[in-house]
C-alpha positions as CSV (number, residue, x, y, z in Angstrom):
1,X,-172.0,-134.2,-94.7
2,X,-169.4,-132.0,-96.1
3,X,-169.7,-127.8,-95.4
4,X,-169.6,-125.9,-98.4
5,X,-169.5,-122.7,-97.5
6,X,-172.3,-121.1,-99.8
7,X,-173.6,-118.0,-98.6
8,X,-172.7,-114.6,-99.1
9,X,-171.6,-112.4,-96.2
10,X,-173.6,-109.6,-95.1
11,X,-177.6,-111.0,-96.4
12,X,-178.5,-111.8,-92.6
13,X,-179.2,-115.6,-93.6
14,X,-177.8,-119.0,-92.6
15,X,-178.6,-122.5,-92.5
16,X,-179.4,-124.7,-89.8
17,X,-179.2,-128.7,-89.6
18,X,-182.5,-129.4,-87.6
19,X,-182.1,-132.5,-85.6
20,X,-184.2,-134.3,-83.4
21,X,-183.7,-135.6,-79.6
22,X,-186.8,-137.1,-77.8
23,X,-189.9,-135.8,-79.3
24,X,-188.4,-131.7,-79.3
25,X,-186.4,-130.6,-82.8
26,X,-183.7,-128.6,-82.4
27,X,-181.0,-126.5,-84.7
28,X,-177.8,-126.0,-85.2
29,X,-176.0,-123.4,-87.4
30,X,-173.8,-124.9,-90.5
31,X,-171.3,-123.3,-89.9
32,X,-170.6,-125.1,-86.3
33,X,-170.7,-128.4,-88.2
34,X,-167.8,-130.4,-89.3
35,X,-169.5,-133.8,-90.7
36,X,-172.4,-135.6,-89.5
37,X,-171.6,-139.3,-89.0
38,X,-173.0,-142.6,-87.5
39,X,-172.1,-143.4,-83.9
40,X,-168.8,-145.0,-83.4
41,X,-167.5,-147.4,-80.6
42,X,-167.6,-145.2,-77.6
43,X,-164.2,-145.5,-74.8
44,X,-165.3,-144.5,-71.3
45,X,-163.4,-141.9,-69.5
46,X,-162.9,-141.5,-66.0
47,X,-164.2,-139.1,-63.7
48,X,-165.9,-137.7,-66.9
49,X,-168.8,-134.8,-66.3
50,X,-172.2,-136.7,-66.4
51,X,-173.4,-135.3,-69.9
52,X,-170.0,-137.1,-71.9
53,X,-170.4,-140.1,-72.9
54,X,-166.5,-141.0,-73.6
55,X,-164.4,-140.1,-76.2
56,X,-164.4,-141.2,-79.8
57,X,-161.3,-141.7,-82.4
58,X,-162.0,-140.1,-85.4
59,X,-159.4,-139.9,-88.1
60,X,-156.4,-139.4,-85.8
61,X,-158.4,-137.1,-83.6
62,X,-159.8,-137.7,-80.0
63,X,-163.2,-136.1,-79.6
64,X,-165.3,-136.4,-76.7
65,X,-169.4,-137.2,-77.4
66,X,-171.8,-135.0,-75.3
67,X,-175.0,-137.0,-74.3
68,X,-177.3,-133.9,-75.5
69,X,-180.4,-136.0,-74.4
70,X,-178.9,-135.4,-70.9
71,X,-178.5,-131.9,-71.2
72,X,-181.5,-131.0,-72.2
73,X,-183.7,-133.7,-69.9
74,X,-185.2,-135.7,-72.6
75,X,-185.8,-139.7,-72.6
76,X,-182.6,-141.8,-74.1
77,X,-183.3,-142.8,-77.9
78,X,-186.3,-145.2,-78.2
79,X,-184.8,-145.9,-81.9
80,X,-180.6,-146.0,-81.5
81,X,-180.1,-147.5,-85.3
82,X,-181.1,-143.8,-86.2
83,X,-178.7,-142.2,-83.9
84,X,-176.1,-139.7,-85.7
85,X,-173.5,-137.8,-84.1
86,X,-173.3,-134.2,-85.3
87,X,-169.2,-133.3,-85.4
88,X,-169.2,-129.2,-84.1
89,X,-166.1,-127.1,-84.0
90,X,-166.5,-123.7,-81.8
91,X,-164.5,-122.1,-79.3
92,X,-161.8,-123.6,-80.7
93,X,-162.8,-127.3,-79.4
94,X,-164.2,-130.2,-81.6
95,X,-166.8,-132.1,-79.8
96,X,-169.4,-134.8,-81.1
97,X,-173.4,-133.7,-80.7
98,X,-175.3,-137.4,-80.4
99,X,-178.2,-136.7,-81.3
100,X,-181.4,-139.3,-81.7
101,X,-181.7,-138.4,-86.1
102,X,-181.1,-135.6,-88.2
103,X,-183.8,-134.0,-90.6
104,X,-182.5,-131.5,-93.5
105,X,-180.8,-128.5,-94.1
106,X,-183.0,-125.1,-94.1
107,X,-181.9,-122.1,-95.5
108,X,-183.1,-118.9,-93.4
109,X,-183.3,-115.5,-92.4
110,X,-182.3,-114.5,-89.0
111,X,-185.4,-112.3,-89.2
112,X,-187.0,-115.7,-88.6
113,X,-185.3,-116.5,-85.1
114,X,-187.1,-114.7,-82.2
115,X,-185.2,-114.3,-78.8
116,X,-186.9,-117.1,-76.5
117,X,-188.5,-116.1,-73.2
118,X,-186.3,-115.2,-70.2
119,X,-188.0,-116.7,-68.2
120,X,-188.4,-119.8,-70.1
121,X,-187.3,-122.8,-68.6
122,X,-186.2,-126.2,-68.9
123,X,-184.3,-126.9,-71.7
124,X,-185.2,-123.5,-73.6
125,X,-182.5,-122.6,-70.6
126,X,-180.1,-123.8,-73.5
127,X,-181.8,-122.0,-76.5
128,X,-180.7,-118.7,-78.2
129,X,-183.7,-118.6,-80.1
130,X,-186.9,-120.3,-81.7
131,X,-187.0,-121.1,-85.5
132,X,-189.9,-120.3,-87.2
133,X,-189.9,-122.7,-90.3
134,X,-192.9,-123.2,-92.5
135,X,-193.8,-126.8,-91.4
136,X,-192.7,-126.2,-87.4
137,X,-190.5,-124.7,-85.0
138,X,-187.5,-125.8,-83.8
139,X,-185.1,-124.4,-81.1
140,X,-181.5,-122.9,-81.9
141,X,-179.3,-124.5,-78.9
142,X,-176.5,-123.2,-77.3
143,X,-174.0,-125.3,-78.0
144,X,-171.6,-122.8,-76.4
145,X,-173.5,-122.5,-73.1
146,X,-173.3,-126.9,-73.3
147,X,-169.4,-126.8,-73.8
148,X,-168.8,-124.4,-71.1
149,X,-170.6,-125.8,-68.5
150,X,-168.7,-129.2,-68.8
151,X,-165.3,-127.2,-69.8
152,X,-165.3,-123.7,-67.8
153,X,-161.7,-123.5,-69.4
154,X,-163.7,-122.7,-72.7
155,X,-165.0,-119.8,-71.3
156,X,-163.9,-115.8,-71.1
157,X,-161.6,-116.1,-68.1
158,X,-161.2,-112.7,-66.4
159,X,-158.0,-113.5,-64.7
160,X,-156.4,-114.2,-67.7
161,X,-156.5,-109.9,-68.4
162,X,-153.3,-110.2,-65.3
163,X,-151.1,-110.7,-68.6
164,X,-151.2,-107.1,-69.5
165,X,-150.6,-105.6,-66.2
166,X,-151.8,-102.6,-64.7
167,X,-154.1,-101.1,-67.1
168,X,-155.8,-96.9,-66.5
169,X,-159.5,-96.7,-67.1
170,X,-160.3,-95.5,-70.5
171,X,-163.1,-93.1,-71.4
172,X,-163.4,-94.4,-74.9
173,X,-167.2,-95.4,-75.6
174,X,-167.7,-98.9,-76.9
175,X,-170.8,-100.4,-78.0
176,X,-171.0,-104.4,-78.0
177,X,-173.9,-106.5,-79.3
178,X,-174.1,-110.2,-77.5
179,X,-177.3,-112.2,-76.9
180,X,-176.0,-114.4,-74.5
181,X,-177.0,-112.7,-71.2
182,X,-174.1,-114.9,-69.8
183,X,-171.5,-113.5,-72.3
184,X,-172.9,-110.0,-71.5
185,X,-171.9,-109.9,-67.6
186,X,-168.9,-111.9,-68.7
187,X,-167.5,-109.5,-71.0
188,X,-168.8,-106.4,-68.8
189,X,-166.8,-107.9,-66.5
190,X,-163.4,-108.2,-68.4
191,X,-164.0,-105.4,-70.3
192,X,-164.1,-103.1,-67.3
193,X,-161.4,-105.1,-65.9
194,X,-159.3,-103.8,-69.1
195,X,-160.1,-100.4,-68.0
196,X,-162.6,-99.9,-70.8
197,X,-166.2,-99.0,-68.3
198,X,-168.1,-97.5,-71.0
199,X,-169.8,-100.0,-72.7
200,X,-172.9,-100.2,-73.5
201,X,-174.6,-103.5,-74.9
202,X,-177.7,-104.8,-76.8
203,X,-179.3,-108.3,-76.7
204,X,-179.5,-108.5,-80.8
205,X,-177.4,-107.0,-83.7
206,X,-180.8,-105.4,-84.8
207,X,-181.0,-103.5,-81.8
208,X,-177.4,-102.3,-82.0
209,X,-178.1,-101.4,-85.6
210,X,-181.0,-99.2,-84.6
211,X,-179.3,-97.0,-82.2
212,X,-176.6,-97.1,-84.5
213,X,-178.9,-95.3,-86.9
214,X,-180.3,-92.8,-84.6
215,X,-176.6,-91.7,-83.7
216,X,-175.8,-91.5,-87.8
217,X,-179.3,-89.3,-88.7
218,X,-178.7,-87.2,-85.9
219,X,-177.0,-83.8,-87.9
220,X,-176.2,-82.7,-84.4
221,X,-173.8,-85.2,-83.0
222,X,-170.4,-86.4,-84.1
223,X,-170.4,-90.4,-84.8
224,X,-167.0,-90.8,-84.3
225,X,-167.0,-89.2,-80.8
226,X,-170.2,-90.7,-79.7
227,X,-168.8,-94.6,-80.3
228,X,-165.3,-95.6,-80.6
229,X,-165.3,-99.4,-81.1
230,X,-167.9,-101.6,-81.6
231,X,-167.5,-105.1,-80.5
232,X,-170.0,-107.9,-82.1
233,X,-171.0,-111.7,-82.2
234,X,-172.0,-113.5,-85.3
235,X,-175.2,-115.7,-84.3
236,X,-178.0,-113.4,-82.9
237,X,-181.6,-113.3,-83.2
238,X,-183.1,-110.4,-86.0
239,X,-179.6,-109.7,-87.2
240,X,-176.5,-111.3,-87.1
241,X,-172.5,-109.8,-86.8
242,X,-172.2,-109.8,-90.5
243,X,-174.7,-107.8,-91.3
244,X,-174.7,-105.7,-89.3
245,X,-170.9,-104.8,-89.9
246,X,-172.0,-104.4,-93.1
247,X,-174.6,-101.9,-92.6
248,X,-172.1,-100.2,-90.9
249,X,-169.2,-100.3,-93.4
250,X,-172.3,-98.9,-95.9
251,X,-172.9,-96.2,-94.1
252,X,-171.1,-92.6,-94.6
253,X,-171.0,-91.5,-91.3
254,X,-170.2,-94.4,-89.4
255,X,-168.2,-96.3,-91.7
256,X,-165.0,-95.3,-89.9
257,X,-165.8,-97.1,-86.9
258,X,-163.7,-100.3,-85.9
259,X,-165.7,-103.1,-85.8
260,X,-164.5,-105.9,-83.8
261,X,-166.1,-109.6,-84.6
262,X,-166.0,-111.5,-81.1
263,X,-167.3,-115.3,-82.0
264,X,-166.7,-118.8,-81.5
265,X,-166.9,-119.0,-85.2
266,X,-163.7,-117.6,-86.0
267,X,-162.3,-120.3,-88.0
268,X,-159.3,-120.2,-90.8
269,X,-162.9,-121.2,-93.5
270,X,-164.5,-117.9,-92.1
271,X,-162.3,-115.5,-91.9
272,X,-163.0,-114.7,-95.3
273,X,-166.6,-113.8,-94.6
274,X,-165.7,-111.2,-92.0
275,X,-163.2,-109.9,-94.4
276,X,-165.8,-108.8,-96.7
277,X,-168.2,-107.2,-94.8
278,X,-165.3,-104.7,-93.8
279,X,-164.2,-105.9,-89.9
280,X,-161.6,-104.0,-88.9
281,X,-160.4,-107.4,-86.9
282,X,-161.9,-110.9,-85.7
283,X,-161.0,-112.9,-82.8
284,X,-161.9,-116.3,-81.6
285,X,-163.8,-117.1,-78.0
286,X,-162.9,-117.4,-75.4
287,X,-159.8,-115.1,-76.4
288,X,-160.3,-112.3,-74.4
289,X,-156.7,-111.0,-74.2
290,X,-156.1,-110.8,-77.9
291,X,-159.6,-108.8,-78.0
292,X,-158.5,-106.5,-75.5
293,X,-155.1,-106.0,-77.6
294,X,-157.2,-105.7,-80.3
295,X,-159.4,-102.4,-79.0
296,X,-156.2,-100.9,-77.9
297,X,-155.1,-101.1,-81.3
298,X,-158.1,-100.1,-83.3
299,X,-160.4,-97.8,-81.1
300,X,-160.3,-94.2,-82.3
């Protein structure tokens, strides 16, 4: 499978490559996928965490192969000749996906991805939402959440922020939207950390968008001096980070708010797409100096 980047930026769609593993179907957003090929000879590696399988050598490159049967709890592939490995690149890392087969491509709205339960369990634990497609649902993983657990190095480290010494606490207001409740504490965290305390955040880009609004019909009140940076990811149920910055960059009275686009989908393919929708700038996770650098240097 090659990725040709179709869509325009800003509609609020995508396309996911549903999959299967056990008797569950799951999704994964095209633009997280590099190819989609059949397994190759597998090398062990030692002291490994117990959802890799080994590494494979593909085309120069070393990848290691995450078991997601194993993450998620499922039953080992009654059917291996059908067996395909899904290639991902996010956070910067390129990892293999085996999976037990691999379905089509669909073409959605993210106005068709609900938020899962909270309290779900099991392996919703991995899932950032629930697709709702004509002929059945499938579940939109985490593959972030996956890579982290077995490499905490590809996660926001807080004691990286030592770098830029001592930093004053700032009383610039910054609004950030994040679905991963993980993410949310994590960049609460570092954020505060950087001295910036007022933040305030929302599960969904749709959420963000409607207070947002609110703030821009409200004759009374100043948009510029009630949010000074907004901070957003791409993939969210209801609305995702493109559209919503271009909402934004659309609107007359907010317009001249920096919008920061925090993803693990900041690739050198992308970049474009942010670009157009007006982003003031775009960093990669788990960067979180250069997005702290970045707020100093755009928040009004």
């Amino acid at each position: 499978m090659q990725n040709d980047i179709l869509l325009e930026s800003g509609t609020n769609e995508l396309e996911v490559v549903t999959f299967q593993v056990g008797a569950s179907s799951f999704g994964i957003n095209v633009l997280k996928v590099r190819e989609i090929i059949v397994p190759l000879p597998i090398t062990d590696t030692p002291n490994a965490h117990k959802n890799v399988e080994g590494v494979i050598r593909l085309r120069e490159e070393v990848i290691p192969v995450i078991d997601l049967a194993k993450v998620l709890n499922l039953p080992p592939s009654a059917h291996p000749e059908k067996d395909k490995l899904i290639i991902a690149e996010l956070n910067q890392l390129k990892v293999a996906f085996h999976v037990h087969s691999v379905s089509r491509i669909h073409r959605i709205s993210w106005e068709q991805i609900e938020k899962p339960d909270e309290l779900s369990a099991g392996h919703q634990a991995y899932t950032i939402g629930i697709i709702k497609l004509a002929d059945e649902m499938s579940l939109l993983l985490d593959f972030e959440k996956v890579v982290v657990e077995i490499s905490p190095e590809a996660s926001i480290n807080v004691e990286s922020l030592k770098i830029l010494g001592e930093r004053e606490r700032s009383v610039k207001k910054i609004i950030a939207a994040e679905d991963s409740a993980i993410l949310r504490q994590l960049l609460k965290d570092t954020l505060e950390e950087a001295g910036y305390h007022r933040v305030q955040f929302f599960e969904n880009g749709k959420d963000a968008w409607n207070h947002l609004e609110s703030i821009a019909e409200d004759d009374q009140c100043n948009p510029l001096e009630e949010v000074n940076c907004i901070i957003t990811d791409l993939e969210m149920p209801q609305m995702d980070g493109h559209h919503l910055t271009d909402k934004i960059k659309k609107n007359d009275r907010l317009q001249a708010i920096p919008v920061i686009i925090f993803s693990s989908l900041i690739t050198d393919d992308l970049f474009h797409k942010g670009e157009k929708v007006g982003a003031s700038a775009q960093v990669s996770k788990p960067e979180i100096v250069k997005l702290v650098k970045e707020i100093d240097k755009h928040i009004l």
